[in-house]
TIDOLO-504688 format. One record per residue (C-alpha): residue number from 1; y, x, z. Coordinates in pm, 1 decimal, always signed. Layout:
<atoms>
[NUM [Y X Z]] ...
</atoms>
This chain:
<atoms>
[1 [-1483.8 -1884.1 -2102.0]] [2 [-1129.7 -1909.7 -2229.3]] [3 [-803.9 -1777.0 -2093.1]] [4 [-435.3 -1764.7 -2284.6]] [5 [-231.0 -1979.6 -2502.5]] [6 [-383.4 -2162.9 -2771.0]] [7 [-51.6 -2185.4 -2977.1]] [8 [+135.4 -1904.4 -3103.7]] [9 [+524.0 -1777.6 -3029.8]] [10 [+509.1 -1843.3 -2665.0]] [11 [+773.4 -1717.0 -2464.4]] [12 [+608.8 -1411.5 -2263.3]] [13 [+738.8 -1462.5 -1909.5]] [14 [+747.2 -1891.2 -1922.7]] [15 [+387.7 -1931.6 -2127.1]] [16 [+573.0 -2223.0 -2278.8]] [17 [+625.7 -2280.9 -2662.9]] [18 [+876.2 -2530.9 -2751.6]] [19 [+913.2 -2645.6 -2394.1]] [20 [+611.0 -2754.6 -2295.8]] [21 [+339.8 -2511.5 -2132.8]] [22 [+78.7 -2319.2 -2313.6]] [23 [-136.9 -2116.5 -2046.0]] [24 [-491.0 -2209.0 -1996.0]] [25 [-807.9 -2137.5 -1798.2]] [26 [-1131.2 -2315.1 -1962.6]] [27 [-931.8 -2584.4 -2097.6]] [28 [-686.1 -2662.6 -1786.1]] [29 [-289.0 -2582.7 -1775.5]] [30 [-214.6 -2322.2 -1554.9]] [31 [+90.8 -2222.7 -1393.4]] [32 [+107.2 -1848.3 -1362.9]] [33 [+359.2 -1551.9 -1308.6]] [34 [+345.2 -1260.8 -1556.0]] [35 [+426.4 -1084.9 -1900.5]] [36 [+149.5 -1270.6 -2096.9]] [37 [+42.9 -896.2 -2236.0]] [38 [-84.3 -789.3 -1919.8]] [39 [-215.6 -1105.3 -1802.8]] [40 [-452.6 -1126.1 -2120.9]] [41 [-545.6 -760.3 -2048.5]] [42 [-605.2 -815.3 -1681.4]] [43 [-826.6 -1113.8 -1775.4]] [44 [-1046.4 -885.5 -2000.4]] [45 [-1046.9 -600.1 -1755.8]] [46 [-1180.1 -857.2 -1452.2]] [47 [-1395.6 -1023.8 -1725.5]] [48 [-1597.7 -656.7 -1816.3]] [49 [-1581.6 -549.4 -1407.3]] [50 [-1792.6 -894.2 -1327.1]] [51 [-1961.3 -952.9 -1610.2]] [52 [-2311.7 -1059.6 -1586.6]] [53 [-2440.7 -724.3 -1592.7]] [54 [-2816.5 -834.6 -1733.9]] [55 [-2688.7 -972.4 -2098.3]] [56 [-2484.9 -865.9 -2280.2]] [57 [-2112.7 -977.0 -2379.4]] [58 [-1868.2 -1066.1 -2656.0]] [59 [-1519.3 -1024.2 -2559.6]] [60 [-1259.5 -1126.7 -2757.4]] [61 [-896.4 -1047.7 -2705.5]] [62 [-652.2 -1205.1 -2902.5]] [63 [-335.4 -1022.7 -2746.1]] [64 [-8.3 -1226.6 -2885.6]] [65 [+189.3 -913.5 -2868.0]] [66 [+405.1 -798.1 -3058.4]] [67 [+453.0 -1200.7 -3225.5]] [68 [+798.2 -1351.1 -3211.1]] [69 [+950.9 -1410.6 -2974.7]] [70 [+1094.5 -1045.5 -2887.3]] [71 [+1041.3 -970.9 -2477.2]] [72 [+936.6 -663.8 -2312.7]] [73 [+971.8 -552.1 -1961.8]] [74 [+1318.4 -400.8 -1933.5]] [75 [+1159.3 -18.7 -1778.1]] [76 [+963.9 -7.4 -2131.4]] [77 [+1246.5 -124.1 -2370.2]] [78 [+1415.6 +186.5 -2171.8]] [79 [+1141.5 +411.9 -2320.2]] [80 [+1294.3 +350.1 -2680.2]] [81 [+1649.4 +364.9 -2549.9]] [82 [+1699.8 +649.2 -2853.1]] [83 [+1642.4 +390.3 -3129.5]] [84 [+2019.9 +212.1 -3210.9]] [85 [+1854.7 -104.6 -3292.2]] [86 [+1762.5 -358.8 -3000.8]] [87 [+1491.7 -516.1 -3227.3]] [88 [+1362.9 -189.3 -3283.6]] [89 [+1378.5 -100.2 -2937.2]] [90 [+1225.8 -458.2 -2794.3]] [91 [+943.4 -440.6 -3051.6]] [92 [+825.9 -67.1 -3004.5]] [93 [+816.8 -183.6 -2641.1]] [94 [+607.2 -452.8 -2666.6]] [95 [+352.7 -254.5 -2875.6]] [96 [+396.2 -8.7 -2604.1]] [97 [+254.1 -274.6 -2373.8]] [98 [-38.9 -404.2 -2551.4]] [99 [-124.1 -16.0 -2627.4]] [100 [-138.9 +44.4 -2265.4]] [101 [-346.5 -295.7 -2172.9]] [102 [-593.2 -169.5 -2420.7]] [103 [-632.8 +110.5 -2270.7]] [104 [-665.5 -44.6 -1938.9]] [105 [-983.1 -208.1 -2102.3]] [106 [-1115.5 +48.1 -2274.9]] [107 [-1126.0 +269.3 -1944.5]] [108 [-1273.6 -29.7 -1735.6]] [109 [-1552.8 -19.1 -2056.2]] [110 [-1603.9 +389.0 -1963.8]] [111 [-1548.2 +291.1 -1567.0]] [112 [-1872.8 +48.3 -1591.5]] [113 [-2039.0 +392.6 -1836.4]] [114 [-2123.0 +129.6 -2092.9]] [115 [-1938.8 +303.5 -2335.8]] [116 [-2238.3 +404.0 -2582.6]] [117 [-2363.6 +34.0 -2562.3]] [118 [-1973.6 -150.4 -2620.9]] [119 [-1890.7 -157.5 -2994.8]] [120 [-1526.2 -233.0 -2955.5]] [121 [-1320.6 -316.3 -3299.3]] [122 [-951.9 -333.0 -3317.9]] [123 [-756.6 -476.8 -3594.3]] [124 [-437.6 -700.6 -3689.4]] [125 [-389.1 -1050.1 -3868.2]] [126 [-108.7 -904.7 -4076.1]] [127 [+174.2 -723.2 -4143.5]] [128 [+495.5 -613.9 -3902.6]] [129 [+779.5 -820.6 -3980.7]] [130 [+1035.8 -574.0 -4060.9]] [131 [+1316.5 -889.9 -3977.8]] [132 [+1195.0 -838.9 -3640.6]] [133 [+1199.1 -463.7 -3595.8]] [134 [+869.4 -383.0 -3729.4]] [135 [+833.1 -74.8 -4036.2]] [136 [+542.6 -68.2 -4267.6]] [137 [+630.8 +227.0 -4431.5]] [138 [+528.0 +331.8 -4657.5]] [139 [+377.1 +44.8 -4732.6]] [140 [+616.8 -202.9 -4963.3]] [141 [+721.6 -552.9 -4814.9]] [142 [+624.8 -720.5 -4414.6]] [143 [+455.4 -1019.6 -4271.0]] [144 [+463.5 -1366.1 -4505.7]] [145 [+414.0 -1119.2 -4820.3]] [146 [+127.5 -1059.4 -5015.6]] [147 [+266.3 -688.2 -5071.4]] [148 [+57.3 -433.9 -4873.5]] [149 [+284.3 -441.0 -4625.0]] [150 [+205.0 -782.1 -4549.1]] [151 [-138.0 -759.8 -4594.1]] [152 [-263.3 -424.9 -4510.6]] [153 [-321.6 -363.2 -4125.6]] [154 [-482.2 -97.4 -3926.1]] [155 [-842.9 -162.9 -3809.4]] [156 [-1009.6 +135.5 -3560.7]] [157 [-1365.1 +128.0 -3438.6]] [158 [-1524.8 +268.8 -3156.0]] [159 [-1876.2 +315.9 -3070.5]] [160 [-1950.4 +666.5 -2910.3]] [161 [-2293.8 +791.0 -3008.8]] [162 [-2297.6 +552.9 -3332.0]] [163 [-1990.8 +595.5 -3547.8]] [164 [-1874.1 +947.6 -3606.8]] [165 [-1533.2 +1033.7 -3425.9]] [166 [-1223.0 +1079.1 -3612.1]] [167 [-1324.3 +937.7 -3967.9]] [168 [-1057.0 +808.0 -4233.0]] [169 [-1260.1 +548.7 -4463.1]] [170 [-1073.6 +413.0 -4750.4]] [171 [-1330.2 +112.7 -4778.1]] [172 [-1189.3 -232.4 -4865.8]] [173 [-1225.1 -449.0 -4596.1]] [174 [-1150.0 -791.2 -4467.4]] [175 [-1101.3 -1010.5 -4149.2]] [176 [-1401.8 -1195.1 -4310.1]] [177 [-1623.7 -928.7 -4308.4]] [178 [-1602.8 -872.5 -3980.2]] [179 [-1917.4 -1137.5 -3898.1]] [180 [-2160.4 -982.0 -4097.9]] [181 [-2068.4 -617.6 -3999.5]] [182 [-2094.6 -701.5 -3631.0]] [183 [-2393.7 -879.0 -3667.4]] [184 [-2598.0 -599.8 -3867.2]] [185 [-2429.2 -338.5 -3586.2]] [186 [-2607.2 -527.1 -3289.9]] [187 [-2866.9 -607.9 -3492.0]] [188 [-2867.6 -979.9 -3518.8]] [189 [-3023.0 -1171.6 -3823.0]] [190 [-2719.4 -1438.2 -3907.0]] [191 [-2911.5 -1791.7 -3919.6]] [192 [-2661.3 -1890.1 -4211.2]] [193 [-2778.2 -2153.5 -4478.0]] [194 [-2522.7 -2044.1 -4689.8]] [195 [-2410.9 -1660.2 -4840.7]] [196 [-2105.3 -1508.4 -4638.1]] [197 [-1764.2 -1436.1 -4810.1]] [198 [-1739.7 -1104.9 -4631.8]] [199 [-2024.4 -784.1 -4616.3]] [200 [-2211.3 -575.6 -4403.2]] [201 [-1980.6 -328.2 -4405.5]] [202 [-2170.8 -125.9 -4081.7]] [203 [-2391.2 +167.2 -4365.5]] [204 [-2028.6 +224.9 -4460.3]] [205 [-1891.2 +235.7 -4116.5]] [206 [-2181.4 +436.1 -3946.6]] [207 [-2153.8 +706.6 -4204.6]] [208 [-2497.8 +583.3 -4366.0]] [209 [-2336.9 +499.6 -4690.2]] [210 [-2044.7 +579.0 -4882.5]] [211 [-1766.3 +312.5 -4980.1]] [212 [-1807.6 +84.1 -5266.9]] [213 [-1571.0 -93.2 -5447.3]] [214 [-1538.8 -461.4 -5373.3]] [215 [-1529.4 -738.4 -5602.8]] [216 [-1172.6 -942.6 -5676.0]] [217 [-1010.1 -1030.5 -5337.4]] [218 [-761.4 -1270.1 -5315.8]] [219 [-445.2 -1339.3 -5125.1]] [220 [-206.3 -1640.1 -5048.8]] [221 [+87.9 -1706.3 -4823.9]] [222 [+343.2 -1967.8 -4798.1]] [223 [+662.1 -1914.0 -4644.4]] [224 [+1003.1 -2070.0 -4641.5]] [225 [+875.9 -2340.2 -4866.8]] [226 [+714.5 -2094.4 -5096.3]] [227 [+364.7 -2012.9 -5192.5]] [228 [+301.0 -1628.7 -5266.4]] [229 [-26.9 -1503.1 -5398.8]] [230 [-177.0 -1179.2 -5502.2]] [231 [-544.4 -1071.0 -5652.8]] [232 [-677.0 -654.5 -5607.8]] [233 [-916.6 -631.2 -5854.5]] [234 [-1045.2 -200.4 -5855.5]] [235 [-752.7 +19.1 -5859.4]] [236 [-498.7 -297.9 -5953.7]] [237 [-301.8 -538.3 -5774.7]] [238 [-136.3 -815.4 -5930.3]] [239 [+211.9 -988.6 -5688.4]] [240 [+268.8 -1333.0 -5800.5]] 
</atoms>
């Protein structure tokens, strides 16, 4: 099943990206009223409530807030009226709104008391941009950087009963570990021919084991025409 945009930047009232539509069910354009934030969170939240209750489910929510462009509902942006700049303002509220879908979810997860069997993972694809009304601090540089600030992004688990509450973990992690952790959580054997880039990162996650250092990771972005890279090797980082 697939609901959303398949493109990125869409305008969050029209669905459309430069003109033409981008809102889908299963494959078919559909023509629907709504801030796309709560749209994609009601899908999820009527996705969990009639769920085939016998097997079990991956959901995955790829919420396009808070991407370009910058739209809220005006009663949030009024939430942030104390911050002098708009951008500021527009972006805290559109955070504001994908904060309170997930929470929508997340109770509909406790609602069905399938809390202790629901691993859910949170995380983003990169940094704020601070053009936009985004702050990293105190993390140096934003989005399209291979700084931290472009590349270092808050990830939160949840699994009550399985992952201790309230734990910090300073372990280097990746988008491309996700796979393998997931898998070894749910306890799935991966029927790959060939090795993973990422790790099981889910002894260090469930408290089983402590973090280890990772081997050379490596980072690239282009923007505006030019190509920025970046290597952490241990306690180093070299910016190119």
């Amino acid at each position: 099943h697939q609901y959303g945009h398949f493109n990125g930047a869409i305008d969050y009232y029209k669905h459309e990206r430069e003109g033409g539509l981008d809102w889908n069910r299963d494959g078919k354009s559909l023509v629907e009223e709504g801030y796309s934030t709560d749209l994609i969170a009601n899908e999820a939240v009527r996705h969990i409530l009639s769920r085939d209750k016998t097997s079990p489910f991956l959901l995955y929510v790829p919420f396009n807030s808070p991407h370009s462009p910058l739209q809220a509902p005006p009663e949030v942006i009024a939430k942030y009226s104390g911050r002098k700049d708009e951008r500021r303002r527009i972006f805290a509220a559109m955070v504001d709104r994908m904060d309170t879908g997930i929470g929508r979810i997340l109770q509909a997860i406790d609602e069905q008391g399938i809390a202790n069997d629901t691993i859910v993972f949170f995380f983003s694809d990169n940094g704020g941009p601070t053009n936009l009304g985004a702050t990293n601090t105190p993390l140096r540089g934003a989005k399209a950087s291979t700084f931290e600030g472009g590349i270092r992004v808050p990830a939160v688990l949840r699994w009550p009963g399985h992952v201790p509450a309230g734990v910090v973990l300073n372990q280097v992690a990746g988008a491309f570990d996700l796979f393998p952790t997931l898998a070894a959580a749910a306890g799935v054997t991966p029927k790959n021919a060939l090795p993973f880039d990422g790790k099981n990162l889910w002894p260090v996650l469930s408290g089983k084991q402590k973090p280890f250092p990772r081997e050379d990771l490596f980072f690239s972005v282009e923007a505006a025409g030019t190509v920025y890279g970046a290597v952490h090797s241990g306690p180093w980082k070299l910016v190119t």
